[in-house]
C-alpha positions in Angstrom: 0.0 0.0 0.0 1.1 3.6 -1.0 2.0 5.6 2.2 -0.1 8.1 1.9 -4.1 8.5 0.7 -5.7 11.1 -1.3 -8.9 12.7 -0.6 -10.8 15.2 -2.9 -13.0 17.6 -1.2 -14.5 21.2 -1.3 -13.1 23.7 1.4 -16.8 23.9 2.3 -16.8 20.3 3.9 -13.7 20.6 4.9 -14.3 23.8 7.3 -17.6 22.3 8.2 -15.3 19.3 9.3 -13.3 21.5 11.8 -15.8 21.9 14.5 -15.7 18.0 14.7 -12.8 15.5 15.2 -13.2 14.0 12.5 -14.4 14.2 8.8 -17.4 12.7 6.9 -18.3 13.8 3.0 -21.7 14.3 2.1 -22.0 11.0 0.1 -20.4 9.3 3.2 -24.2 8.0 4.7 -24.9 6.8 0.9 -21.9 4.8 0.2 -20.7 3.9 3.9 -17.3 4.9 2.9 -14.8 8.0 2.2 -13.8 7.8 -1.7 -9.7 7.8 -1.7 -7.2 7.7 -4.6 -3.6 6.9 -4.6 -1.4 10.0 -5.9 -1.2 8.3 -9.2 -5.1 8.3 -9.5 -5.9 11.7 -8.5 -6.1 13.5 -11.6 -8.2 10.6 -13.5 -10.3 10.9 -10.4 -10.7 15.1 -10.5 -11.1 14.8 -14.0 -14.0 12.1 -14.3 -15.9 13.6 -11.1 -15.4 17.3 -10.3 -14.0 18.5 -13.9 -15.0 22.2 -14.4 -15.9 22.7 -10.3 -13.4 25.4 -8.2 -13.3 25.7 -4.7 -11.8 22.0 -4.2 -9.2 20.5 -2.1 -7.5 17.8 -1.4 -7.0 15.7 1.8 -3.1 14.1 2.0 -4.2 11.0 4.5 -1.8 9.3 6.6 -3.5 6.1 6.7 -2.0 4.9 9.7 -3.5 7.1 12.0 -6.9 6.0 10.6 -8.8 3.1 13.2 -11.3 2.2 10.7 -10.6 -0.5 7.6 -9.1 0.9 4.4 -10.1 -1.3 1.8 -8.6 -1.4 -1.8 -11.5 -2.5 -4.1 -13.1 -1.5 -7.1 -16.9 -1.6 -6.8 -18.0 -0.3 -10.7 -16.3 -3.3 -12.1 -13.4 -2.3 -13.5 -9.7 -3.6 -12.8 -8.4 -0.5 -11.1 -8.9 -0.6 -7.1 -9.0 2.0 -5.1 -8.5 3.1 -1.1 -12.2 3.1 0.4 -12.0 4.3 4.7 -14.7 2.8 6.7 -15.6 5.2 9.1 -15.1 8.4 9.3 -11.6 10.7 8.9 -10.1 11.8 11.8 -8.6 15.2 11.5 -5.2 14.2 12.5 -4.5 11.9 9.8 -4.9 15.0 7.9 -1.4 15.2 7.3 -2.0 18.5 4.7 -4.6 20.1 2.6 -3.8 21.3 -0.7 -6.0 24.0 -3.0 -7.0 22.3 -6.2 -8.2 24.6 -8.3 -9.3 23.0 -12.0 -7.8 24.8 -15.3 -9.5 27.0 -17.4 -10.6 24.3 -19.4 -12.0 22.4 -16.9 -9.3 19.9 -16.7 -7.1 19.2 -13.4 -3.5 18.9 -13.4 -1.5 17.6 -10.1 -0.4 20.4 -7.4 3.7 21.7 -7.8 3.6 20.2 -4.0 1.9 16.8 -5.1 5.1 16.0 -8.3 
């Protein structure tokens, strides 16, 4: 497993997530689990799901300071698996956040901090 996990938020959630300890998207009571990428996945992720939104973020996730499972799956059916949390995000495996705001086109294109 990569060392680190990859969340992709808005700074909305994210604020709304500092009165808490932890963190827990929107989608979080739908699925039962946070969405994560590996580094290598982010941009295919931004791309696909939030292409054209501003105002996003994302989540550098040390996973072990997480208590719940992590699982790597893939539950659309395709070969690529992917980091799912369990439970919800404590804040202090928040190692960073880092703006991630899209191009002018739309597109994404990984953070100077993230290469």
């Amino acid at each position: 497993m990569e060392n680190k996990l990859y969340h992709i938020t808005t700074f909305q959630e994210w604020e709304a997530a500092q009165n808490y300890d932890e963190y827990q998207p929107q989608e979080f009571s739908n699925d039962g689990f946070i969405h994560c990428s590996y580094k290598h996945q982010l941009i295919r992720v931004a791309n696909f799901i939030f292409r054209g939104q501003n105002n996003l973020i994302i989540l550098v996730i040390d996973p072990n300071k997480i208590p719940s499972k992590i699982v790597t799956e893939n539950l659309e059916g395709g070969a690529e698996l992917f980091p799912h949390i369990y439970g919800k995000l404590p804040l202090k495996s928040v190692i960073s956040t880092i703006p991630f705001p899209c191009e002018l086109e739309g597109n994404f294109s990984l953070p100077a901090s993230l290469k």
